[in-house]
Backbone as CSV, one residue per row, in Angstrom:
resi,resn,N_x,N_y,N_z,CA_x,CA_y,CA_z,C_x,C_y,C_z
1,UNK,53.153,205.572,2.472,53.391,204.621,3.530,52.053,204.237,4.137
2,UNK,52.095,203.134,4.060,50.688,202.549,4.906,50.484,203.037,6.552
3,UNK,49.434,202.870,6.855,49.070,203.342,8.277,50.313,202.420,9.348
4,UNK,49.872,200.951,9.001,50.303,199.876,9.953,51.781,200.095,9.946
5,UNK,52.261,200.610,8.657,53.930,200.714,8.474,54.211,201.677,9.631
6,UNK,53.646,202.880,9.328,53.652,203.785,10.358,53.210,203.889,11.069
7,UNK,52.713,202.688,11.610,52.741,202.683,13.349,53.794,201.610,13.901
8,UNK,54.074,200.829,12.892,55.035,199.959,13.137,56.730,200.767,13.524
9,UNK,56.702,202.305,12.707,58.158,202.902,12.757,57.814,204.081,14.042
10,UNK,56.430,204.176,14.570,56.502,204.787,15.647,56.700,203.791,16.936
11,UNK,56.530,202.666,16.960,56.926,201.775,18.032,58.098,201.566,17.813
12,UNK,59.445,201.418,16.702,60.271,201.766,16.884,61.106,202.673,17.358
13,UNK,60.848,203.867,17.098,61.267,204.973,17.078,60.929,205.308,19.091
14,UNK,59.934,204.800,19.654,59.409,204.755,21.158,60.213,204.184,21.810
15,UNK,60.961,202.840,21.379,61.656,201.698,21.481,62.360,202.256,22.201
16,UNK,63.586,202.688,21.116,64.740,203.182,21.152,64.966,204.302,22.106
17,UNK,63.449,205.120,21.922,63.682,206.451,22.348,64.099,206.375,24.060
18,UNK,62.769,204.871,24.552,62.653,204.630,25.974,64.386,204.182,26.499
19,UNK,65.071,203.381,25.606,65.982,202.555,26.063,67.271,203.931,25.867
20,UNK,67.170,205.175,25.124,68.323,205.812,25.345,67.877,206.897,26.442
21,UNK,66.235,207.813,26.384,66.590,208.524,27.465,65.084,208.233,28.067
22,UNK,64.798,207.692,28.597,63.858,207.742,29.517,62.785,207.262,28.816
23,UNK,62.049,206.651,29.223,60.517,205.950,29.025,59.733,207.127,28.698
24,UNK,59.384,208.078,30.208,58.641,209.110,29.507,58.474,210.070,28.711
25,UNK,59.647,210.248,28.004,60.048,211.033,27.210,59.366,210.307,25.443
26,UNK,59.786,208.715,25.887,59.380,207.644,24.543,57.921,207.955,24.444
27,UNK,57.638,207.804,25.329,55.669,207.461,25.802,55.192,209.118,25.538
28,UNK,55.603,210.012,25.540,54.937,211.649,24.969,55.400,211.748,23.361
29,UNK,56.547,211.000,23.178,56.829,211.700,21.504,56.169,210.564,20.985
30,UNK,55.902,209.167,21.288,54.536,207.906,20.436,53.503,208.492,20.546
31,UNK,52.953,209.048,21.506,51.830,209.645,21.540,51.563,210.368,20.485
32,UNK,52.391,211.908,20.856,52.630,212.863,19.273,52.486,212.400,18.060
33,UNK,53.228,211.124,17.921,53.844,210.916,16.377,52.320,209.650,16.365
34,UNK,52.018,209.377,17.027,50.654,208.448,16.625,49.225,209.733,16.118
35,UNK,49.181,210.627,16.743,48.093,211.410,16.775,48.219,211.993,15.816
36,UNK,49.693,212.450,14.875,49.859,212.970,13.530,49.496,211.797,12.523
37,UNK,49.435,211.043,12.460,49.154,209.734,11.680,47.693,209.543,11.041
38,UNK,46.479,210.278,11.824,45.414,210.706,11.359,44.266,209.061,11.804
39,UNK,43.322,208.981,11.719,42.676,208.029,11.867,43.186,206.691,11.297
40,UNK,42.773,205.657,12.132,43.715,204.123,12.133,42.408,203.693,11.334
41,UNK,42.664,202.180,10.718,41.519,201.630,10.180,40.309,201.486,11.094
42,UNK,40.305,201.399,12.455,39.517,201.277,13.002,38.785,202.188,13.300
43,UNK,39.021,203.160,13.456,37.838,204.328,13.163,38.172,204.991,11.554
44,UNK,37.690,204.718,11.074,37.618,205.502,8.976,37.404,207.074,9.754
45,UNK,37.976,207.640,8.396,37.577,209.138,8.928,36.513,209.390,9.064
46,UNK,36.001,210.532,10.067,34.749,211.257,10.203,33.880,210.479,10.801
47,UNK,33.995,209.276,11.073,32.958,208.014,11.743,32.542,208.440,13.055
48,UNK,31.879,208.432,13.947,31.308,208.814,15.042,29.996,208.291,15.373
49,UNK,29.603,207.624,16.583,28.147,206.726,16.726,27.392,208.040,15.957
50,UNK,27.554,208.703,15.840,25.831,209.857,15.329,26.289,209.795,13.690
51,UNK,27.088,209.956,12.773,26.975,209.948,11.398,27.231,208.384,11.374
52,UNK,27.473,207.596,11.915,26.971,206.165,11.605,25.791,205.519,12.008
53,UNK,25.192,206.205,12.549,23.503,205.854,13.141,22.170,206.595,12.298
54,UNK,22.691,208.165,12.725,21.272,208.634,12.179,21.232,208.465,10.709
55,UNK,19.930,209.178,10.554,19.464,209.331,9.437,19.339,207.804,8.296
56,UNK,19.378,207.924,7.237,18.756,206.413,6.269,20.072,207.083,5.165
57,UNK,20.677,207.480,5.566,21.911,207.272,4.168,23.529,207.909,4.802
58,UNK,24.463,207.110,4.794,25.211,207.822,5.105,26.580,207.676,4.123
59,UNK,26.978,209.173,3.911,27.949,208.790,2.610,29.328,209.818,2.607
60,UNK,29.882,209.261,2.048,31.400,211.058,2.060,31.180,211.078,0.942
61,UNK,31.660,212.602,0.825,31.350,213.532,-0.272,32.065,214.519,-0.373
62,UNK,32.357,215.385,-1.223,33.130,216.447,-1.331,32.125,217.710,-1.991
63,UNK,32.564,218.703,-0.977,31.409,219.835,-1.295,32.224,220.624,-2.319
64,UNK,31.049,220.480,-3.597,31.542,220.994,-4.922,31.754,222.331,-4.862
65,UNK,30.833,223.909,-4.129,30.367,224.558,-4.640,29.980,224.920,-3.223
66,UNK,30.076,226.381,-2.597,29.464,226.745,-1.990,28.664,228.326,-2.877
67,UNK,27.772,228.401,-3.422,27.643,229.545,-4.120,27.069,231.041,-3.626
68,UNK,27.049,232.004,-4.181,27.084,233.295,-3.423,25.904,233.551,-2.942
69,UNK,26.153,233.977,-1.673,24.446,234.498,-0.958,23.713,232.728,-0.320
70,UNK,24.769,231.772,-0.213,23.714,230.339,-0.125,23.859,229.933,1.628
71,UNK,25.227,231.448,2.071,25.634,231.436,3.833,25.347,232.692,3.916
72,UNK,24.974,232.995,4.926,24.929,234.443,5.613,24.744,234.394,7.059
73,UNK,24.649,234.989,7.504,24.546,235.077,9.300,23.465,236.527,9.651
74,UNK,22.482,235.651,9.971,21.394,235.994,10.537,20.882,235.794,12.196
75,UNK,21.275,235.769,13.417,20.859,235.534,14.155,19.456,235.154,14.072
76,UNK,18.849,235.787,13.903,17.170,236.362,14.100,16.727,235.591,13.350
77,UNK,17.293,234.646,11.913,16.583,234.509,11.040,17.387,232.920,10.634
78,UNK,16.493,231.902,11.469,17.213,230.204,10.888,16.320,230.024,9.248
79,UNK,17.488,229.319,8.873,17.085,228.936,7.480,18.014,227.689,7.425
80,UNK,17.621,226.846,6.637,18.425,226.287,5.870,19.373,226.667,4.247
81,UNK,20.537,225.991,3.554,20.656,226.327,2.758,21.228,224.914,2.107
82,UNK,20.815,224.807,0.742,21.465,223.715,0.036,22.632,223.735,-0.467
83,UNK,23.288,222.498,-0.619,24.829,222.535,-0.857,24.931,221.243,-2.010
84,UNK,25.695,221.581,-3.267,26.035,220.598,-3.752,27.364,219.600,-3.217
85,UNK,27.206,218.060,-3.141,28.441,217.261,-3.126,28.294,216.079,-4.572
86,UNK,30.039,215.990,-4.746,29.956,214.946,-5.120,30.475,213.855,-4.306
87,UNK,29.846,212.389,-4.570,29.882,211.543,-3.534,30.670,210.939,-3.994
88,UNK,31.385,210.395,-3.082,32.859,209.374,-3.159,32.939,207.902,-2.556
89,UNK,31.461,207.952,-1.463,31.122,207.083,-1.214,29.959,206.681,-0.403
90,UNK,29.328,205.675,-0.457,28.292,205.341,-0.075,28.164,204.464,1.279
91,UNK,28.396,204.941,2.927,28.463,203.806,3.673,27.710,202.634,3.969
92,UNK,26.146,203.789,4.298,25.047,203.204,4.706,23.879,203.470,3.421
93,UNK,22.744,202.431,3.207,21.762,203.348,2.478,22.024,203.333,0.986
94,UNK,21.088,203.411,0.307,21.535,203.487,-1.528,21.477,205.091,-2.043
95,UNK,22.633,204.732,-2.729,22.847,206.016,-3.365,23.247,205.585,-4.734
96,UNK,22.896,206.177,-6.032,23.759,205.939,-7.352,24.107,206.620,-7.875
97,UNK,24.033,208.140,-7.648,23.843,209.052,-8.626,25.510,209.720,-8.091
98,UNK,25.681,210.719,-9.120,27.197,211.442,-8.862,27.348,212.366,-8.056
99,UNK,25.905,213.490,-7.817,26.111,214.095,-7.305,24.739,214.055,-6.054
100,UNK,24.818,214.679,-5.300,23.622,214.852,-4.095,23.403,216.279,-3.555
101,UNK,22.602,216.717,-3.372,21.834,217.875,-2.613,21.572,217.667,-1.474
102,UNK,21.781,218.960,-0.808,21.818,218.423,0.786,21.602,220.186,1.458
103,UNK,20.427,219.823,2.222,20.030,220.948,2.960,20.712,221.067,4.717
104,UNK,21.042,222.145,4.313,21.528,222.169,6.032,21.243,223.231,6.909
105,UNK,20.585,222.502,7.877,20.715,223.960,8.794,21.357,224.828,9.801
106,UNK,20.863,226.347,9.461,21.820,227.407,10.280,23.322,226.972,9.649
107,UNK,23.381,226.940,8.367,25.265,227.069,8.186,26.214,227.674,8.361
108,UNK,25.464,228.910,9.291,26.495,230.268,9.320,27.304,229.530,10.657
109,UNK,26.254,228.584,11.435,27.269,227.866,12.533,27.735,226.780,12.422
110,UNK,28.726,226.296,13.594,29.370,225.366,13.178,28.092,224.148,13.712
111,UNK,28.732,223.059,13.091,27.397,221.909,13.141,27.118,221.505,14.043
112,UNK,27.645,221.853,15.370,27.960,221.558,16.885,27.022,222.358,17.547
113,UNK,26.720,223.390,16.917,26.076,224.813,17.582,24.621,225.194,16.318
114,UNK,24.392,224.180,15.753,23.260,224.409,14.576,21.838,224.302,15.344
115,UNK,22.029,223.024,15.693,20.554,222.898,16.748,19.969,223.880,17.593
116,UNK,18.804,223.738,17.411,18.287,224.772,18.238,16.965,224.437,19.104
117,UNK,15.706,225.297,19.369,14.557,224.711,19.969,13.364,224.196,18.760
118,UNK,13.538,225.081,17.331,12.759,224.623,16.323,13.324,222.767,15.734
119,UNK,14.655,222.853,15.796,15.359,222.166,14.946,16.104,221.517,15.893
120,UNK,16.019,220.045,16.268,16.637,219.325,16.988,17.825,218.305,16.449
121,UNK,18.539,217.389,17.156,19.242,216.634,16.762,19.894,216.790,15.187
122,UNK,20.442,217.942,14.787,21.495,217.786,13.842,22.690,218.173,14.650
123,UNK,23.998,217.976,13.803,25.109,218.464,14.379,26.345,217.648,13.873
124,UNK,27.566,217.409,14.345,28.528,217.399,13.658,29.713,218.258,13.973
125,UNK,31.324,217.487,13.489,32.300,218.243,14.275,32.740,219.506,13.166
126,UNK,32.127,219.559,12.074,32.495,220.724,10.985,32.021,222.097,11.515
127,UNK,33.143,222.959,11.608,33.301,224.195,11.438,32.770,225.001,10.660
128,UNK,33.023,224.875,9.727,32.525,226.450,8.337,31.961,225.143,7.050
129,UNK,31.308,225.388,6.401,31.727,225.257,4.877,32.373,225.346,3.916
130,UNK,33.129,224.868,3.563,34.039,225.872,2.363,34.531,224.765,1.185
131,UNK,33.957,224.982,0.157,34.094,224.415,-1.219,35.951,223.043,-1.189
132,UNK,35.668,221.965,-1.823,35.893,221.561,-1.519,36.675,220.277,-0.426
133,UNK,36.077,221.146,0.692,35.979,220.052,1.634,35.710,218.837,1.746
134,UNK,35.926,217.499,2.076,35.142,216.423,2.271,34.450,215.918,3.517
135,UNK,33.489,215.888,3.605,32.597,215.302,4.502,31.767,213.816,4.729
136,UNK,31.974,214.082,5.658,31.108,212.234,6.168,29.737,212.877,6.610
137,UNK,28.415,212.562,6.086,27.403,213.006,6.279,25.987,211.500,6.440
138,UNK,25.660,212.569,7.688,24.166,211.017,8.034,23.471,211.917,7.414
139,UNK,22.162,211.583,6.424,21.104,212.130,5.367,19.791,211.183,5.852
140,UNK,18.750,212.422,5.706,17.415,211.768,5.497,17.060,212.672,4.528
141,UNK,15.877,211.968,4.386,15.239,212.831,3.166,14.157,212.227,2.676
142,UNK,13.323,213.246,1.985,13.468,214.144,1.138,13.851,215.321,2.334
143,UNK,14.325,216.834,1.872,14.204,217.958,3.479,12.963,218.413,3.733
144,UNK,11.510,218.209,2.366,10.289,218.683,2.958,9.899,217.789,4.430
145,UNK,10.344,216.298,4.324,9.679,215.163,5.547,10.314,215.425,6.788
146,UNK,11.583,216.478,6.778,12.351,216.606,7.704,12.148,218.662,8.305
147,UNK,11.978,219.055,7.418,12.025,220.534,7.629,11.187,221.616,7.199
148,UNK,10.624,222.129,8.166,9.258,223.284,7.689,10.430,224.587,8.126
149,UNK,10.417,225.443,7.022,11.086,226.804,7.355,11.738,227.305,5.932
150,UNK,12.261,228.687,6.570,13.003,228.837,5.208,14.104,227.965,4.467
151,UNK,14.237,227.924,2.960,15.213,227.806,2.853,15.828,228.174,1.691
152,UNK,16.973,228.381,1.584,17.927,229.330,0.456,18.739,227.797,-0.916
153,UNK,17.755,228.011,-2.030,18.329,227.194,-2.666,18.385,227.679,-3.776
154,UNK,20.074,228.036,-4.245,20.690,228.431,-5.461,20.202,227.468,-6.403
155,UNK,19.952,226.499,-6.559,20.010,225.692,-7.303,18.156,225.594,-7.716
156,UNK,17.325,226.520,-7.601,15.861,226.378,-7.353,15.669,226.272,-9.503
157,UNK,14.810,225.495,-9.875,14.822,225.799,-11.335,15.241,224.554,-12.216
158,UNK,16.615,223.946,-11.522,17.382,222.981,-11.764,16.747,221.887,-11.672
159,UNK,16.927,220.815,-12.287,16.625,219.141,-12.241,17.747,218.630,-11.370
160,UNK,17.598,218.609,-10.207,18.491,218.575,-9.182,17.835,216.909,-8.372
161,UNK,16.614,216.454,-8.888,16.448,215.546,-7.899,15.965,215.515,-6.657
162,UNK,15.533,214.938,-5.419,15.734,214.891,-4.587,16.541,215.744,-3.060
163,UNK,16.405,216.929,-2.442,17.428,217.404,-1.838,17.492,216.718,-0.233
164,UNK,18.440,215.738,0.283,18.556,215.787,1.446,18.509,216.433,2.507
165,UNK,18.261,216.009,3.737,18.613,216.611,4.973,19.584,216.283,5.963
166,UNK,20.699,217.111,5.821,21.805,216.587,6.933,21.526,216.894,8.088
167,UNK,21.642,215.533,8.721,21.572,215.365,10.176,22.964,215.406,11.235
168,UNK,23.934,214.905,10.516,24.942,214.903,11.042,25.877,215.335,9.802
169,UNK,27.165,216.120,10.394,28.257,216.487,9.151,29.422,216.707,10.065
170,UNK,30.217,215.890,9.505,31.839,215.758,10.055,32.781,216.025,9.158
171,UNK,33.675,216.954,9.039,34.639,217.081,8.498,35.691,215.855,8.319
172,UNK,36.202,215.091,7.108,37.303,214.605,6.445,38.632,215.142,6.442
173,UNK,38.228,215.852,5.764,39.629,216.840,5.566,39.376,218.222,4.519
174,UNK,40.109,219.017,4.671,39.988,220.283,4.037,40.165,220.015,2.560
């Protein structure tokens, strides 16, 4: 069912609801039944002024692969760690390739709580990492022009290209 359909059968369903028992009763269950419906065309998922602004690429992707030892939780000890996605789409910025590398920092937190006094302005409404997820991500790059510090990359050896730096990361959907 299309979005518009289903918002079209929740203004019905409000309609009716107001004209048999009460308005406010209509006006709390449209509410409900609009907010289960998930993002309208007008905001696309994961969109937010900061992953539609920063950085020089912004794209969704689905995280292929989180691999072993690439999260850990260190207080004491910020690092970054790289993450493979494959991309699904390209908003802002050129991209051609299938897959992308992408450094992120402090992943043991959520992207809300990553920033710190070394490492400014990243962040994002994602929680954890966890293998295929999809994400809406603002990228700069290369991560040397963006990041002096450690960082943990499984993938070191590989013809991997280019590895980004996420600036912003919003969860899609699980």
């Amino acid at each position: 069912m299309s979005r518009s359909t289903a918002h079209r059968r929740v203004a019905s369903v409000a309609g009716r609801m107001a004209r048999q028992s009460g308005l406010g009763t209509a006006l709390l269950i449209g509410m409900l039944m609009c907010a289960s419906c998930g993002n309208s065309p007008e905001s696309p998922a994961g969109a937010d002024p900061n992953v539609t602004t920063l950085g020089n690429l912004e794209i969704t992707a689905r995280l292929v692969e989180v691999p072993d030892g690439a999260i850990f939780k260190r207080e004491l000890y910020n690092y970054a760690t790289v993450l493979k996605y494959q991309v699904l789409q390209v908003h802002r910025g050129q991209w051609s390739g299938e897959f992308v590398y992408v450094g992120h920092y402090n992943p043991f937190k959520p992207r809300a709580e990553a920033a710190d006094q070394r490492v400014k302005g990243v962040g994002g409404n994602l929680k954890a990492f966890r293998a295929g997820q999809v994400h809406r991500l603002a990228l700069a790059g290369p991560i040397d022009d963006n990041y002096m510090g450690g960082i943990v990359n499984k993938y070191f050896g590989q013809d991997i290209g280019t590895i980004h730096w996420a600036v912003w990361t919003n969860l899609v959907s699980d």
